[in-house]
C-alpha positions as CSV (number, residue, x, y, z in Angstrom):
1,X,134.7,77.2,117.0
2,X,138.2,78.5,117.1
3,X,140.1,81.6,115.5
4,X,141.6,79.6,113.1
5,X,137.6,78.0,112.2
6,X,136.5,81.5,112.1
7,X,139.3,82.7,109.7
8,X,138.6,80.4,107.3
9,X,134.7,80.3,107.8
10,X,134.9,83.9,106.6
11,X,137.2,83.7,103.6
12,X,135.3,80.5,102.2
13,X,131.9,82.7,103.2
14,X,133.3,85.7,101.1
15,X,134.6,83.2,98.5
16,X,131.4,81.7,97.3
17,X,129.7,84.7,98.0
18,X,131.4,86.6,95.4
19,X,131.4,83.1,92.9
20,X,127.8,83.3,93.2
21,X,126.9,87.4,92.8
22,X,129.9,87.9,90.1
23,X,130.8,87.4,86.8
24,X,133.5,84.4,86.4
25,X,136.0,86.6,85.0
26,X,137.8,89.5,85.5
27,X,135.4,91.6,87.4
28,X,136.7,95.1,89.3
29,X,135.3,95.2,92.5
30,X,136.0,98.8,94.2
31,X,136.2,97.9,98.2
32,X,134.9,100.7,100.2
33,X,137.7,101.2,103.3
34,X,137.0,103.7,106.1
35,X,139.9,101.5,108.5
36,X,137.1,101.0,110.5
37,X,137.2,97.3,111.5
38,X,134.2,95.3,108.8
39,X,136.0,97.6,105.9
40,X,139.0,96.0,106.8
41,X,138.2,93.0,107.6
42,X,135.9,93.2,104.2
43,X,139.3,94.4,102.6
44,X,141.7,91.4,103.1
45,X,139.1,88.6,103.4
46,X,138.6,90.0,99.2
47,X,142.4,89.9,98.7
48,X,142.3,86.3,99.8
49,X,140.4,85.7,97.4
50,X,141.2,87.5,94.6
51,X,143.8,85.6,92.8
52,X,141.3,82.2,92.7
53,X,138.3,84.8,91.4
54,X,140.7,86.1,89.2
55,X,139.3,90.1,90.7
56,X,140.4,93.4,89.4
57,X,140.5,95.0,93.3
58,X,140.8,98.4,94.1
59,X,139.8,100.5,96.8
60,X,138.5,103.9,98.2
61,X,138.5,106.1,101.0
62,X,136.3,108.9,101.6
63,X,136.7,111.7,104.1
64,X,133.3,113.0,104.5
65,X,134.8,116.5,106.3
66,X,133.3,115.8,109.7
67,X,135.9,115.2,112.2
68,X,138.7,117.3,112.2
69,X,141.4,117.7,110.6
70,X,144.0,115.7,112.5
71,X,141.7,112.7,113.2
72,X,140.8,113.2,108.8
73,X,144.5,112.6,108.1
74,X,145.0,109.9,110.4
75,X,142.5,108.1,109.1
76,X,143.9,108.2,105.4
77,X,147.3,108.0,106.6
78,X,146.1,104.5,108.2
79,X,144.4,103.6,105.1
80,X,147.0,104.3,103.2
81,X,149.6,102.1,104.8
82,X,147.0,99.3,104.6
83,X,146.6,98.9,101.3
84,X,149.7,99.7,100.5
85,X,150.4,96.5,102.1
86,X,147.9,94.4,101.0
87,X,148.9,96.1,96.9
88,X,145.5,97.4,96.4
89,X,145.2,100.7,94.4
90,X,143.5,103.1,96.6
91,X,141.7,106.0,95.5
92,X,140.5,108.9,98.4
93,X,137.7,111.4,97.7
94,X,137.7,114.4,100.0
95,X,134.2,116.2,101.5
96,X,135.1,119.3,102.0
97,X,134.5,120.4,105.9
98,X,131.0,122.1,106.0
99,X,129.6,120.2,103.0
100,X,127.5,117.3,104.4
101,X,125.8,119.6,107.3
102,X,124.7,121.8,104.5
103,X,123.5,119.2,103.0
104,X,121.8,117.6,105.6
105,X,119.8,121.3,106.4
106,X,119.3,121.5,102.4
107,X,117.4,118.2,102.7
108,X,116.1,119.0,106.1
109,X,117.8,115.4,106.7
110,X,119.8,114.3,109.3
111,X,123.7,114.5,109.0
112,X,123.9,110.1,108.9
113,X,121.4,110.5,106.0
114,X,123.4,113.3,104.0
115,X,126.7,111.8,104.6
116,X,125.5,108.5,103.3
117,X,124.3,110.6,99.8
118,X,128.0,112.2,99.4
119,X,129.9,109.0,100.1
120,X,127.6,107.9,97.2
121,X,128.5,110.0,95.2
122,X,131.8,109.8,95.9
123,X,131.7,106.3,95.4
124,X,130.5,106.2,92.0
125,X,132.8,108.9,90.7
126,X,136.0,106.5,92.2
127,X,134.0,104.0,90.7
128,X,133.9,105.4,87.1
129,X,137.7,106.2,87.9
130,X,138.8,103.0,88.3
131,X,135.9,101.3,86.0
132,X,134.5,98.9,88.1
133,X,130.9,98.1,87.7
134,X,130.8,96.9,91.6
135,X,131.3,98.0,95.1
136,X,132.1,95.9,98.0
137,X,130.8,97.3,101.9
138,X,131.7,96.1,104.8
139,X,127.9,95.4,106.3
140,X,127.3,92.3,108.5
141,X,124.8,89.9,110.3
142,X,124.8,92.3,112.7
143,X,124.3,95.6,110.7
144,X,121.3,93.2,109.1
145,X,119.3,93.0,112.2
146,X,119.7,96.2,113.4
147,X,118.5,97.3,110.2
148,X,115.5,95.3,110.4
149,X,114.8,96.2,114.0
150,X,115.0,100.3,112.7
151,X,113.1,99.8,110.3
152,X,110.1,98.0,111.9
153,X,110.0,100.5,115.0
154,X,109.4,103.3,111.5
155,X,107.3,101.5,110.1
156,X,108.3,99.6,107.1
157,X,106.7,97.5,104.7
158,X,108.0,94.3,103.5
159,X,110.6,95.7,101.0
160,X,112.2,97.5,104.0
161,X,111.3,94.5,106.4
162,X,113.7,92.1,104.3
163,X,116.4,94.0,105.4
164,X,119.9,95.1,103.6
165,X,120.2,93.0,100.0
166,X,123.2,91.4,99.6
167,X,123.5,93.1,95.9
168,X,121.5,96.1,94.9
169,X,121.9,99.2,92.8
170,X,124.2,101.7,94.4
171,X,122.1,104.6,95.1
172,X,122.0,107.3,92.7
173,X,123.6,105.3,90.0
174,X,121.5,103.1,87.1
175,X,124.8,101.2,86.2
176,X,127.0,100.3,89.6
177,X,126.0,97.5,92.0
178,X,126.6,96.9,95.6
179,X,128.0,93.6,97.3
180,X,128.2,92.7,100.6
181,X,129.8,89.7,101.1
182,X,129.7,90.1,104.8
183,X,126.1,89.9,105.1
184,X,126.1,86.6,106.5
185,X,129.3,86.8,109.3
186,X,128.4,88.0,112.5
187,X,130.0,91.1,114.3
188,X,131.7,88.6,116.5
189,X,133.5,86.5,113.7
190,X,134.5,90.1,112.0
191,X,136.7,90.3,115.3
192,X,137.9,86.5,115.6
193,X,139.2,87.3,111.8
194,X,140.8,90.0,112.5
195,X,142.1,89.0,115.9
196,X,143.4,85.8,114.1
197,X,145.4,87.3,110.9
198,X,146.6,90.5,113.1
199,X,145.3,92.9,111.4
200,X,144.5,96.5,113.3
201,X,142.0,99.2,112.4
202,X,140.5,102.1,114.0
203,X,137.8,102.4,116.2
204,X,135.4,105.3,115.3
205,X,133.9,107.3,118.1
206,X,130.9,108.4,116.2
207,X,129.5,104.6,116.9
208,X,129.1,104.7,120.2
209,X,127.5,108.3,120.8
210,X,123.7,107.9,121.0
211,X,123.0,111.0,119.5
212,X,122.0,108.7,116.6
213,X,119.0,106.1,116.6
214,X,120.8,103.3,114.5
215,X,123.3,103.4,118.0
216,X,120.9,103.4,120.1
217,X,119.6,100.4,118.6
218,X,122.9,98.9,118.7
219,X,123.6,100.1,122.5
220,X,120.5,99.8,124.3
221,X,118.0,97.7,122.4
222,X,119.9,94.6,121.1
223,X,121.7,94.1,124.7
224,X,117.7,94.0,125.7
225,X,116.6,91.7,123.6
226,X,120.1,89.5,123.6
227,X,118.9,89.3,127.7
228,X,115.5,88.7,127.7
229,X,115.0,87.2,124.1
230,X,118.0,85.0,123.4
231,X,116.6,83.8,120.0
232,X,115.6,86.9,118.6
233,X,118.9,86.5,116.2
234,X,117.3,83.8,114.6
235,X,113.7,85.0,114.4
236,X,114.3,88.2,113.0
237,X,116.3,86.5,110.3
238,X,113.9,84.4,109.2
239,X,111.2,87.4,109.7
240,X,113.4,89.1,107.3
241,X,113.4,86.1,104.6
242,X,109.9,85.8,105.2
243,X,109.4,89.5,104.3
244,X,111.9,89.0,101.1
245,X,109.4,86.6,99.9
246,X,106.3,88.6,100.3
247,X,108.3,91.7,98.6
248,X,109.2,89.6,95.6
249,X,105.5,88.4,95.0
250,X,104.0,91.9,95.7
251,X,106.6,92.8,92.8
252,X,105.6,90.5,90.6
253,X,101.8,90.8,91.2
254,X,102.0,94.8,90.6
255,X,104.6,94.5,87.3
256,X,102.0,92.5,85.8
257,X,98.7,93.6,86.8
258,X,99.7,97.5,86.4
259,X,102.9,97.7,84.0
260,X,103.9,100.7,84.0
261,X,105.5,102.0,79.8
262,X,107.8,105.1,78.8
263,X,106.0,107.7,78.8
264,X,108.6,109.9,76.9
265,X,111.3,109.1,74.0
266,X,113.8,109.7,76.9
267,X,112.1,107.9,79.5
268,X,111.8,110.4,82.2
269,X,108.2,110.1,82.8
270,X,106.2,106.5,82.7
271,X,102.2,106.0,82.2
272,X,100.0,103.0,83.1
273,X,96.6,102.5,82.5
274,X,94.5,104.0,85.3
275,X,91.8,101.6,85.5
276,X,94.2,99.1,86.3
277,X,96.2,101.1,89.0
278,X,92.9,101.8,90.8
279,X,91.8,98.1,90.6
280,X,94.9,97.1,92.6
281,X,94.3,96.2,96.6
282,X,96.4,99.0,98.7
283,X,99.4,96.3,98.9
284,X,99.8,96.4,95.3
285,X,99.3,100.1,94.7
286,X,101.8,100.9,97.0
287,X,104.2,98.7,95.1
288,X,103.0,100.1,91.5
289,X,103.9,103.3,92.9
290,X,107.6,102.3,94.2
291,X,108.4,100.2,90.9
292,X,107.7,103.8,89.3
293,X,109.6,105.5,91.3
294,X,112.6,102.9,91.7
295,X,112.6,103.2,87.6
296,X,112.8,107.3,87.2
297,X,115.2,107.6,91.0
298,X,116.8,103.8,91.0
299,X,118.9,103.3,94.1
300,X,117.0,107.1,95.5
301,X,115.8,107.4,99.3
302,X,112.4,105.4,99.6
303,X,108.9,107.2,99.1
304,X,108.3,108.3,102.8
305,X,104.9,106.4,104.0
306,X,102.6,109.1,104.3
307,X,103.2,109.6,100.1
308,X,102.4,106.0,99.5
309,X,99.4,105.7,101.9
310,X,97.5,108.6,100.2
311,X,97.3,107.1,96.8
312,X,97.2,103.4,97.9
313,X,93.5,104.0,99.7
314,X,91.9,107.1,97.4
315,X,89.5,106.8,94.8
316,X,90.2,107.3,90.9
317,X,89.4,111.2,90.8
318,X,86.5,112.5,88.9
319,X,89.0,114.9,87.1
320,X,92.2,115.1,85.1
321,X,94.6,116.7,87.0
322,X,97.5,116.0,89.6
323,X,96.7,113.3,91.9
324,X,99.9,113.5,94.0
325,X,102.8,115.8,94.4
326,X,105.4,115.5,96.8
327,X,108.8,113.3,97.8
328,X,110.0,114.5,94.2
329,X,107.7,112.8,91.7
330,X,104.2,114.2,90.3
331,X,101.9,111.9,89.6
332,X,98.5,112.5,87.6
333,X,95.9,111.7,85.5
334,X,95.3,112.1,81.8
335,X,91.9,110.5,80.6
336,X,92.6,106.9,80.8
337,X,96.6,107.1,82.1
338,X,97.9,107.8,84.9
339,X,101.3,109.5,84.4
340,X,104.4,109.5,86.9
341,X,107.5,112.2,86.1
342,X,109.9,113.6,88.2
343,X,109.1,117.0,90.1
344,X,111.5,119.7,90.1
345,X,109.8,121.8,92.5
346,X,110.1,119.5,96.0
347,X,108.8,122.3,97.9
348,X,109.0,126.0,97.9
349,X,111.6,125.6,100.8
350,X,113.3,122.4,100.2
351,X,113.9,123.1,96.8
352,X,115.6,120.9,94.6
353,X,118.3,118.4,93.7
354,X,120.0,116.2,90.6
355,X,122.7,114.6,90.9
356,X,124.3,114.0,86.7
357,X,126.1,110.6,86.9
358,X,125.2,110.4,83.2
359,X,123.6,112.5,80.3
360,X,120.4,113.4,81.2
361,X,116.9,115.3,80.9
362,X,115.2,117.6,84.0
363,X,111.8,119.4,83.6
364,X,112.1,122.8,84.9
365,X,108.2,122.9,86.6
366,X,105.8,123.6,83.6
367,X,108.3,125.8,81.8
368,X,110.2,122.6,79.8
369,X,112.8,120.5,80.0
370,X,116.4,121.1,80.6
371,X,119.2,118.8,79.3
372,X,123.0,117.7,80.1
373,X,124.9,115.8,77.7
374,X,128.6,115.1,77.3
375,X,129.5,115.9,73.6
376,X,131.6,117.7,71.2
377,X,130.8,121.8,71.1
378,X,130.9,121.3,67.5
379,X,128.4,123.2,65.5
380,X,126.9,124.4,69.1
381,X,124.0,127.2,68.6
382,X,125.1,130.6,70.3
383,X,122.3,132.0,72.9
384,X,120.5,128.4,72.7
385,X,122.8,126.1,74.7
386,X,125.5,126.8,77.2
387,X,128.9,124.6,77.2
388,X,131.1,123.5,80.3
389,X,134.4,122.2,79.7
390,X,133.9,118.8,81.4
391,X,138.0,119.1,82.6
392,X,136.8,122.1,84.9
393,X,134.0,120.6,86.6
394,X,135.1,118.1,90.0
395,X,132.5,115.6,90.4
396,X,129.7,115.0,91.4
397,X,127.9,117.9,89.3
398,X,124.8,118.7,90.4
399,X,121.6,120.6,88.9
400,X,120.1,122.5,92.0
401,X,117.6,125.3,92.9
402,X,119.3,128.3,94.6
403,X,120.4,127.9,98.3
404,X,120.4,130.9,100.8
405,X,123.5,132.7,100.7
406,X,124.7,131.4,97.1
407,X,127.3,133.4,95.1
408,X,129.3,132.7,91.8
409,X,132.3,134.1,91.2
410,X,132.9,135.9,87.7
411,X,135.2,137.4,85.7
412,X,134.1,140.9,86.9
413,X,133.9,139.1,90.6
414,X,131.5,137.8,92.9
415,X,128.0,138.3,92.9
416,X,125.1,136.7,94.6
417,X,122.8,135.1,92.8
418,X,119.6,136.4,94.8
419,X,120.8,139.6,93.7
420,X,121.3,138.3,90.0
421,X,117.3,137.0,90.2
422,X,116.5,140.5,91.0
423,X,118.1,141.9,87.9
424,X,116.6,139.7,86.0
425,X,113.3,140.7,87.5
426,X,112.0,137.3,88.6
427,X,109.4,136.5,91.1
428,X,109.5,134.5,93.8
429,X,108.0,131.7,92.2
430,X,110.7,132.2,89.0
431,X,113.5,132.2,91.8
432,X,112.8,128.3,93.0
433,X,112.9,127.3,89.6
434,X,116.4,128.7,88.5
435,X,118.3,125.8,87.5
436,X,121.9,126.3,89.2
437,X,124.9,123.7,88.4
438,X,127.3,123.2,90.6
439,X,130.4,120.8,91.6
440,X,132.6,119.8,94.2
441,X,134.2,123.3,94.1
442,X,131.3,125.9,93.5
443,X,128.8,127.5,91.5
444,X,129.9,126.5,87.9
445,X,126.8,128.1,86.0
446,X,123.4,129.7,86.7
447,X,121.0,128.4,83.7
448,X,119.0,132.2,83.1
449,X,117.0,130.6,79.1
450,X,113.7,129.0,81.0
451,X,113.1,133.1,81.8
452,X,114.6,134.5,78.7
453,X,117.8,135.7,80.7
454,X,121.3,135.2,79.5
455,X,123.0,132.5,80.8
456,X,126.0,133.2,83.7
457,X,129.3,130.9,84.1
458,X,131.6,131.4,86.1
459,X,135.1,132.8,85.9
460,X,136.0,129.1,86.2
461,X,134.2,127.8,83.5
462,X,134.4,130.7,81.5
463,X,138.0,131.1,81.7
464,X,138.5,127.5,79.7
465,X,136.6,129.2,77.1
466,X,139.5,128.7,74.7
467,X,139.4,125.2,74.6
468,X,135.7,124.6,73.5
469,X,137.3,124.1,70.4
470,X,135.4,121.5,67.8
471,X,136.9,118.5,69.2
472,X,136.5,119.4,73.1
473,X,134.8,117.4,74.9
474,X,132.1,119.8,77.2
475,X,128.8,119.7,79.2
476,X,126.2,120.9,76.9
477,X,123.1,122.7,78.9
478,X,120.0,123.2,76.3
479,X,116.7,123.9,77.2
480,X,113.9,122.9,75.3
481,X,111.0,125.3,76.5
482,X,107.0,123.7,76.4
């Protein structure tokens, strides 16, 4: 096939694709753009076309604080000029150096995993920026089998088998989507596009260094098996739609033969009934338990295996009691329902995380349950809830326990906030449990009413104080004890 074949192979590819996975009218698509060559590729193969789709397009860069400075500004600078080009808005979110290997040591995750979180999050606040309910990546047919070879060397079922979706829910996030209207163009027509319409973009070192698996997959294994199994292209793609299939029908076996029902008013824990769960064959336990999980953590990391296996092969306990607890959710029994919730307390070490894209409800261990909400401070109860002015707080805001070396800066300076536990007289236990918010910028709050301490903000919360009048708009923080 030639250039000028592969060209337009591609933009009819990315054409239907997006006539098939979106609305008919009018829908914002927000292209993530690292100028790496699939995001750019992805980028003006959309703005081709846009006009026929009639697509809102808009696009964002994030600098996830790794590389240094000068190769950061580069990169942006490049970005910039591109879509400047093409007339695409572009919005850039900034990781602040430091940030993602923090996380990644917070998580005791490695630094692909926690930069893939962040750039998340980032996403979905450009996202909300620019209101656009979808965002486009730049993942190909090549990307889809090494993903597939990964995850069968770590032992995937069939949900993971089936590979990378060519629309899911963006992690983290109950409202955004993901397309990826690459999925079915190969690595090599990526280049023949680009090659053909003359467009540049810049080549990131970080994929060729094999200090991570998902390149060493790339490097070393597919050159293997492109030399000694020249189909395997083919047979892992159908493998793939094979295991699609299987996924769907576990799915649909487990929904109906163990629904799982709200549990709460707010829906933050579900129930089913446990005869039924522990009727289920190990296959369909294991997917009970993820269609749980996907509905309290949708678009979260998976359930690691070892969580899953436990409960898909025990008995139905004698006693009422916890089952499970572990990889953020707390599962147990209560006569005849077996109840699922999220767990605060990951482990005494990890600690824990919430991300608030959204108003929403956290239990604090067995002390009760604290909620976030974005409304007016009209009317508020002094000493019960604590406001935030929502225009001082840079997203993503996140409800945390406390991390080793934390400070918040007050109005009478900065204090650390083991040393704040201590004058609050708290135990060790007690001091996991702390709820601390935080943003892009710091410490906004330290959340003292589960243990009948005051509540601390920080100078930079505190010194907006003035405009929590009745019509500002602020984070309200209550907690509702048990």
């Amino acid at each position: 096939m030639s250039s000028t074949q592969d060209c337009r192979a591609v933009t009819e590819r990315v054409t239907a694709f997006c006539s098939r996975c979106l609305p008919r009218q009018g829908a914002a698509v927000l292209v993530a753009i690292s100028g790496g060559r699939d995001s750019v590729a992805l980028l003006h193969a959309l703005c081709s076309a846009a006009p026929a789709l009639r697509l809102g397009l808009y696009a964002a860069h994030v600098s996830h604080g790794l590389r240094s400075r000068e190769s950061g500004h580069h990169e942006q600078r490049f970005v910039e000029r591109l879509c400047a080009e093409l007339k695409v808005p572009l919005l850039v979110r900034r990781i602040p150096p430091g940030t993602v290997e923090a996380d990644a040591r917070s998580a005791r995750s490695g630094v692909e995993s926690a930069a893939r979180r962040l750039r998340y999050r980032a996403l979905a606040d450009a996202a909300a920026e620019c209101n656009a309910r979808y965002i486009a990546t730049g993942h190909h047919l090549d990307d889809q089998l090494e993903t597939c070879l990964y995850r069968f060397l770590n032992g995937s079922g069939p949900g993971g088998l089936a590979g990378i979706p060519e629309l899911a829910p963006l992690p983290y996030s109950n409202e955004l989507r993901v397309l990826r209207p690459l999925l079915a163009v190969s690595r090599a027509e990526v280049n023949a596009y680009l090659t053909e319409v003359g467009l540049e973009y810049i080549e990131d070192e970080s994929n060729r260094s094999c200090r991570f698996a998902r390149n060493r997959v790339r490097s070393q294994l597919t050159p293997l098996l492109e030399r000694e199994f020249p189909g395997y292209r083919g047979a892992v793609t159908a493998a793939a739609l094979r295991h699609a299939e299987l996924a769907a029908f576990l799915s649909g076996e487990a929904a109906s033969r163990c629904p799982w029902y709200p549990a709460d008013k707010d829906g933050t824990a579900l129930r089913c009934d446990s005869a039924q769960f522990y009727a289920l064959a190990p296959p369909l336990r294991r997917e009970a338990l993820l269609q749980a999980y996907n509905r309290l953590f949708p678009g979260g990391a998976p359930l690691p295996n070892r969580f899953l296996e436990a409960t898909a092969r025990s008995s139905r306990p004698r006693r009422n009691g916890t089952v499970l607890r572990g990889a953020g959710v707390h599962l147990w029994l209560s006569g005849e329902s077996l109840f699922c919730t999220p767990d605060v307390v990951l482990n005494a070490k990890k600690g824990y995380v919430f991300v608030v894209l959204k108003d929403m409800s956290v239990p604090i261990g067995a002390l009760g349950v604290l909620s976030l909400a974005t409304a007016s401070t009209e009317g508020r109860d002094a000493g019960i809830e604590l406001a935030v002015d929502r225009t001082v707080v840079k997203d993503p805001l996140i409800v945390r326990s406390r991390r080793h070396g934390d400070t918040v800066q007050t109005v009478a300076g900065t204090k650390k906030i083991k040393n704040i536990f201590s004058e609050w007289g708290l135990n060790e236990e007690q001091k996991g449990l702390v709820p601390v918010l935080e943003d892009r910028e710091g410490v906004l709050a330290v959340v003292g009413a589960p243990f009948g301490r005051p509540n601390l903000l920080s100078a930079r919360a505190a010194s907006s104080g003035a405009a929590l009048g009745p019509a500002a708009r602020a984070v309200r923080i209550t907690f509702d004890g048990v």
